[in-house]
Residue frames as a rotation matrix with the C-alpha (Angstrom) as fourth column:
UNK 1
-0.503 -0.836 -0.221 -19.84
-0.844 0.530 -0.083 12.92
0.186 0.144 -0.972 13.14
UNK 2
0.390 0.903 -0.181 -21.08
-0.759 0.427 0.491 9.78
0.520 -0.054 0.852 12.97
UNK 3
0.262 0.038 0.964 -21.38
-0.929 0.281 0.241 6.97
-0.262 -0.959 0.109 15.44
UNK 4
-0.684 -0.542 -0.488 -18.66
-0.569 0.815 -0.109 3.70
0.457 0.203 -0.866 15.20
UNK 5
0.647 0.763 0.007 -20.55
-0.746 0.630 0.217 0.34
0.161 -0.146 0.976 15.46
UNK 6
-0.680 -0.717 -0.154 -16.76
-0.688 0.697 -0.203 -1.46
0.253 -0.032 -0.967 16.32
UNK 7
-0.615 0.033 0.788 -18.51
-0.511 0.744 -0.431 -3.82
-0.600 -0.668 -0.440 18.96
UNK 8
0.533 0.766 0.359 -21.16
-0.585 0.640 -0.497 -5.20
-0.611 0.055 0.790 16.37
UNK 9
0.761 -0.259 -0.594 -18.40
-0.252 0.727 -0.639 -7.13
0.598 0.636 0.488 14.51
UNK 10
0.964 -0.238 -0.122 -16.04
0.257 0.702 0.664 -9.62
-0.072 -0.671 0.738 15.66
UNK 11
0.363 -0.860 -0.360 -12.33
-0.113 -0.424 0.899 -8.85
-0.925 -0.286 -0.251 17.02
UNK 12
-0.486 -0.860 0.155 -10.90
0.411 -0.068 0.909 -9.64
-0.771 0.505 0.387 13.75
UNK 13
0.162 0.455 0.876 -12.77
0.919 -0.393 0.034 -7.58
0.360 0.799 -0.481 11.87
UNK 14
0.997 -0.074 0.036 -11.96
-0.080 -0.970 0.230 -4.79
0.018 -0.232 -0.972 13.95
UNK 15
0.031 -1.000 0.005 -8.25
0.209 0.012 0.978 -5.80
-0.977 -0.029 0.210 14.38
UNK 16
-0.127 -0.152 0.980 -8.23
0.865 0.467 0.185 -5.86
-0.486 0.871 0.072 10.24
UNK 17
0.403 0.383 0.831 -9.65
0.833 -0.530 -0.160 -2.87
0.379 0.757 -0.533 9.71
UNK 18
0.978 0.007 -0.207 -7.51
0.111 -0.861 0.497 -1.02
-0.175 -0.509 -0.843 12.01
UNK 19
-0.118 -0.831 0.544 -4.35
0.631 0.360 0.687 -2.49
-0.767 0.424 0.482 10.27
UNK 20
-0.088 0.379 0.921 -5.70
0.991 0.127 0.042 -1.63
-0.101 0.917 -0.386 7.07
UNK 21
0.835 0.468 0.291 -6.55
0.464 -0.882 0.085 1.83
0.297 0.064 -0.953 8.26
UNK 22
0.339 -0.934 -0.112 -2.84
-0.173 -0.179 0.969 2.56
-0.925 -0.309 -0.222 9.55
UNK 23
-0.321 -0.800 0.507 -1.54
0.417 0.362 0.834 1.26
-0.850 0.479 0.218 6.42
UNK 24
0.388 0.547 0.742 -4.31
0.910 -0.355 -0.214 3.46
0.146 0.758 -0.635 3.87
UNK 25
0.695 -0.577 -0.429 -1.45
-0.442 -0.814 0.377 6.12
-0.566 -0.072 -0.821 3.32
UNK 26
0.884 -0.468 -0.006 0.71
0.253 0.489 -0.835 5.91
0.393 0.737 0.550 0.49
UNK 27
0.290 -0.770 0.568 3.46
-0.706 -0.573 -0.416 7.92
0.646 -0.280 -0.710 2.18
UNK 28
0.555 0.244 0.795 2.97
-0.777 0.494 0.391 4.48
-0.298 -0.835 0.464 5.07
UNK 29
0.960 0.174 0.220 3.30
-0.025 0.835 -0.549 2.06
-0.279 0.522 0.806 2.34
UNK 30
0.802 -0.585 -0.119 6.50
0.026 0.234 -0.972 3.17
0.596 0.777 0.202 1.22
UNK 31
0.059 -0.723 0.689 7.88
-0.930 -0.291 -0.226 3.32
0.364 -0.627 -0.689 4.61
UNK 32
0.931 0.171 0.323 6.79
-0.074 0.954 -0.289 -0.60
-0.358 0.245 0.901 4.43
UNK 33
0.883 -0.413 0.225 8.55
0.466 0.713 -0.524 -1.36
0.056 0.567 0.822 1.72
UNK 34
0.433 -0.853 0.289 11.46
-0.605 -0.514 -0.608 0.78
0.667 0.088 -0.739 2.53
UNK 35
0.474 0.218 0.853 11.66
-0.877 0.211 0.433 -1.45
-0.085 -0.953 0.291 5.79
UNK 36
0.868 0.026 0.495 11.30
0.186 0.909 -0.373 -4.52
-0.460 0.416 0.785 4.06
UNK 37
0.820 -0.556 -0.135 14.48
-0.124 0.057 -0.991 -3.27
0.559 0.829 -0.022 1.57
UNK 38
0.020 -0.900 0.436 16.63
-0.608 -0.357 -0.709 -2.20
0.794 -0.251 -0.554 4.12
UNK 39
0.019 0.098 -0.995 15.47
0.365 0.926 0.098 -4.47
0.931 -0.365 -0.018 6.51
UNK 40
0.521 0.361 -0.774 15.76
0.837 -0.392 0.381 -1.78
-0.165 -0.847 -0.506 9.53
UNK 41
-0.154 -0.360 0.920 16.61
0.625 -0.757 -0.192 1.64
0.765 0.545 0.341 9.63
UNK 42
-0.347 0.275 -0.897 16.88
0.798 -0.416 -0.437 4.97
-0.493 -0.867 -0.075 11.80
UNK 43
0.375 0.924 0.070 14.55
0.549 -0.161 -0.821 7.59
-0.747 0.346 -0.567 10.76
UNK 44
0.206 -0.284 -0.936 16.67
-0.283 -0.933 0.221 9.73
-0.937 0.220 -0.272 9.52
UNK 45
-0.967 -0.064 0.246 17.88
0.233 0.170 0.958 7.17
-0.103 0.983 -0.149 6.48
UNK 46
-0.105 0.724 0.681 13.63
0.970 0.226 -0.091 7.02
-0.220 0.651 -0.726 5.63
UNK 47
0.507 0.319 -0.801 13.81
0.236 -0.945 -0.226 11.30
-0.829 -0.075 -0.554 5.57
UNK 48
-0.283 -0.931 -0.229 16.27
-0.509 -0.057 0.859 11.04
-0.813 0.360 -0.458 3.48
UNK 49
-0.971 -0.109 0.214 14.25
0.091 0.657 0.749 8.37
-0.221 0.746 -0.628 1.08
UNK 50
-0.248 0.885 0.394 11.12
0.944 0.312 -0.105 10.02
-0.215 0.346 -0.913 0.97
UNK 51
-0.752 -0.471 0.461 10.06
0.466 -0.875 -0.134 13.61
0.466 0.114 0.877 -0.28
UNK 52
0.454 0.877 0.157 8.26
0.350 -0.338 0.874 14.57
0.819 -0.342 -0.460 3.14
UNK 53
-0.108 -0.642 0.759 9.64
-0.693 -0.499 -0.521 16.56
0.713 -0.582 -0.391 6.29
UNK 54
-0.820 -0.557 -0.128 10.85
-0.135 0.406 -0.904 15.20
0.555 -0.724 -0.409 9.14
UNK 55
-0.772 0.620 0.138 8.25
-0.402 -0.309 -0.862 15.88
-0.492 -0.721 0.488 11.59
UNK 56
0.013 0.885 -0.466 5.52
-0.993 0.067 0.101 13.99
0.121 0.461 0.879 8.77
UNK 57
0.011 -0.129 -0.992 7.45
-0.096 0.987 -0.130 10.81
0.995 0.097 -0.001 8.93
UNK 58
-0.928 0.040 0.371 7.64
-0.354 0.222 -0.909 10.94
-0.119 -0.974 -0.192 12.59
UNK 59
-0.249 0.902 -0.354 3.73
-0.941 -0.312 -0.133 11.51
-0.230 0.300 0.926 11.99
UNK 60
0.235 0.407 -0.883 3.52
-0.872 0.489 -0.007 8.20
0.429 0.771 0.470 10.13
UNK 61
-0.417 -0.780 -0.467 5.86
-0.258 0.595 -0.762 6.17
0.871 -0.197 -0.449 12.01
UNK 62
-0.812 0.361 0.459 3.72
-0.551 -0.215 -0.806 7.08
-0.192 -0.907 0.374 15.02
UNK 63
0.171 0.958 -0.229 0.73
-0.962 0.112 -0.250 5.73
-0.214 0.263 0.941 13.27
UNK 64
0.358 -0.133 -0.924 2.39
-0.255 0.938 -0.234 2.15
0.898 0.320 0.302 12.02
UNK 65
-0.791 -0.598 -0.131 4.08
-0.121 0.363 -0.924 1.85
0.600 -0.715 -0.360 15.73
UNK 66
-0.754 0.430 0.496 0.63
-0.533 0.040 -0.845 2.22
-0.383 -0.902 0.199 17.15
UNK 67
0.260 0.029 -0.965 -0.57
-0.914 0.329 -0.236 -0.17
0.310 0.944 0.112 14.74
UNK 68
0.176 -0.755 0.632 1.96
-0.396 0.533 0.748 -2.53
-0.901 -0.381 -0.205 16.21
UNK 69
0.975 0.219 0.045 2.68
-0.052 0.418 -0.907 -2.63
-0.218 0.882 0.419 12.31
UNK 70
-0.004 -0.927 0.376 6.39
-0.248 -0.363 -0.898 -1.20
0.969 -0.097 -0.228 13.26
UNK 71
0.763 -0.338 -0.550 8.62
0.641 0.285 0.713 -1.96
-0.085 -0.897 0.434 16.16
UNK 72
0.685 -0.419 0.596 10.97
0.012 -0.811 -0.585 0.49
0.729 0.408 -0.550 17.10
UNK 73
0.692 -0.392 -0.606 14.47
0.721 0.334 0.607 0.28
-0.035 -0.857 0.514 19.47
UNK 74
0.792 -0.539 0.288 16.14
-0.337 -0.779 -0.529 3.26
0.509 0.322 -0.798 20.16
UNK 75
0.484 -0.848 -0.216 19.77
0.875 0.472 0.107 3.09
0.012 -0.241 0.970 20.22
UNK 76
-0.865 -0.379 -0.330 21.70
0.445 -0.882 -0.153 6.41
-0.233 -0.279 0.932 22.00
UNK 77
-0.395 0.844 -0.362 19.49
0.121 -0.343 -0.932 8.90
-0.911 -0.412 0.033 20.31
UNK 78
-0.566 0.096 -0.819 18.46
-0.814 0.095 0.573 7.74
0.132 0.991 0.024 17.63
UNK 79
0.337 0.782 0.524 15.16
-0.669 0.591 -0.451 5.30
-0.663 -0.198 0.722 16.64
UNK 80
-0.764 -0.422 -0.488 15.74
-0.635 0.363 0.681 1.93
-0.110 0.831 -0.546 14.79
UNK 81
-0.156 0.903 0.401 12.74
-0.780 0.136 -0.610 0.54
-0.605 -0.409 0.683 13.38
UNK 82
-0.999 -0.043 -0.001 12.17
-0.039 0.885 0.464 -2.98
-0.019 0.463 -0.886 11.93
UNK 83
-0.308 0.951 0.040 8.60
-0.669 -0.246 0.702 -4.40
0.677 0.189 0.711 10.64
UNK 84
-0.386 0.469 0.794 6.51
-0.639 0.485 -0.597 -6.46
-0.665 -0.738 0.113 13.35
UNK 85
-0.691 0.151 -0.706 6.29
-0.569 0.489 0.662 -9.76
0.445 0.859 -0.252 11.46
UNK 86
-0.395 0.906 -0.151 3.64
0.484 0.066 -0.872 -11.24
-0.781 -0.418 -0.465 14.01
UNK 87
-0.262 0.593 -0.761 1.71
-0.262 -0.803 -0.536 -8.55
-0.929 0.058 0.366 11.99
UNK 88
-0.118 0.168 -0.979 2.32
-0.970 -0.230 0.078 -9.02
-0.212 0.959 0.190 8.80
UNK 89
-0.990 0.128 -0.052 1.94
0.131 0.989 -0.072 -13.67
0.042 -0.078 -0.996 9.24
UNK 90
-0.374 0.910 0.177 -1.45
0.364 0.319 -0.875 -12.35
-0.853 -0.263 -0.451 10.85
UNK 91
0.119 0.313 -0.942 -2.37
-0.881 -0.404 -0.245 -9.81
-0.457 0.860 0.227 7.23
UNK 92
-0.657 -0.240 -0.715 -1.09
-0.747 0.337 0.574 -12.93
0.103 0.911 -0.400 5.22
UNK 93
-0.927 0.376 -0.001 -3.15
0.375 0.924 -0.076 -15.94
-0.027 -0.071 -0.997 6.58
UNK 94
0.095 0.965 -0.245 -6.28
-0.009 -0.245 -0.969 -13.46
-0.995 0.094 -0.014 6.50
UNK 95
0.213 0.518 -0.829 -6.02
-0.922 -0.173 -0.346 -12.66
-0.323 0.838 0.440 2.62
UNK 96
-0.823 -0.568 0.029 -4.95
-0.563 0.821 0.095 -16.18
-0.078 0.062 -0.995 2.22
UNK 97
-0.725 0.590 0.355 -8.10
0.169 0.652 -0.740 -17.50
-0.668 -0.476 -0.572 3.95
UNK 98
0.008 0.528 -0.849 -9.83
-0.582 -0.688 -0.433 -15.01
-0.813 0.497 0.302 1.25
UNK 99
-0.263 -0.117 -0.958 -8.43
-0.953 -0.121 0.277 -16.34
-0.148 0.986 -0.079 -1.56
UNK 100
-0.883 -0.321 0.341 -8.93
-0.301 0.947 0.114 -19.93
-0.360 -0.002 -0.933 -0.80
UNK 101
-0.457 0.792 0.406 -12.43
0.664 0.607 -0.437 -19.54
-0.592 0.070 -0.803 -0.61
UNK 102
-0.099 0.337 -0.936 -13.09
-0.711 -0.683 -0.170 -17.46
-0.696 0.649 0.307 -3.79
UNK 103
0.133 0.591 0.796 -14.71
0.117 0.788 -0.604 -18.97
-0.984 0.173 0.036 -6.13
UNK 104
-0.575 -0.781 -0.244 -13.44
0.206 -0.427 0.881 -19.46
-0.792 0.456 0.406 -9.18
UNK 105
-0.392 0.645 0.656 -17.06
0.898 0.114 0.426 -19.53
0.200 0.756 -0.624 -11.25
UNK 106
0.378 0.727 -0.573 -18.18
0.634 -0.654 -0.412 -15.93
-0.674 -0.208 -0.709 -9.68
UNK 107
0.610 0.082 -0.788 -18.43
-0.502 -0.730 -0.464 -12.87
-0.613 0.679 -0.404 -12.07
C-alpha cells in the first residue's frame, strides 16, 4: 500500500480532495441531487428512490456526513438529512476561482 504525502500540499488541497473523494460515487451523487430536489428527507424516502439496500445508503450517508457534505437531525427515530451549504459555497468559489483563471487561448 502506498504511502499518502497529505502534509506536502496545502489545507485546501487536502480539504478538496477529500470532498471530492466522498462525493466520487455515483450512488453519492444522486443522494445529492435527491437532497437538493426534496430539499431534506429521512432515509427511508432516499431507499425508496434509489435501487440499493438499506444498509448501502446508510453506507453512503455515513460517508457524505463525515464529509460534513450532509447534515443530519434525527427526529424520534428517524434521520432527517439536509445538504451542508457551508460545503457546497466552499466547492463553488473553488471551481469558480478555476474558471476565472483559465485561459481562454490554451489548447
Amino acid at each position: 500500500m502506498g504511502i499518502t504525502k497529505s502534509e506536502s500540499f496545502t489545507n485546501e488541497q487536502n480539504d478538496m480532495a477529500n470532498l471530492f473523494k466522498a462525493m466520487a460515487n455515483p450512488a453519492r451523487v444522486a443522494i445529492i441531487q435527491y437532497l437538493l430536489k426534496v430539499d431534506s428527507c429521512i432515509c427511508g424516502d432516499i431507499v425508496n428512490e434509489l435501487p440499493l439496500a438499506q444498509p448501502t445508503i446508510s453506507q453512503h450517508l455515513k460517508e457524505l456526513k463525515n464529509a460534513n457534505i450532509i447534515q443530519g437531525t434525527i427526529e424520534g427515530k428517524s434521520i432527517c438529512y439536509c445538504l451542508n451549504k457551508d460545503v457546497f459555497e466552499t466547492i463553488g468559489r473553488y471551481f469558480m476561482g478555476m474558471y476565472i483563471k483559465l485561459d481562454a487561448k490554451c489548447c
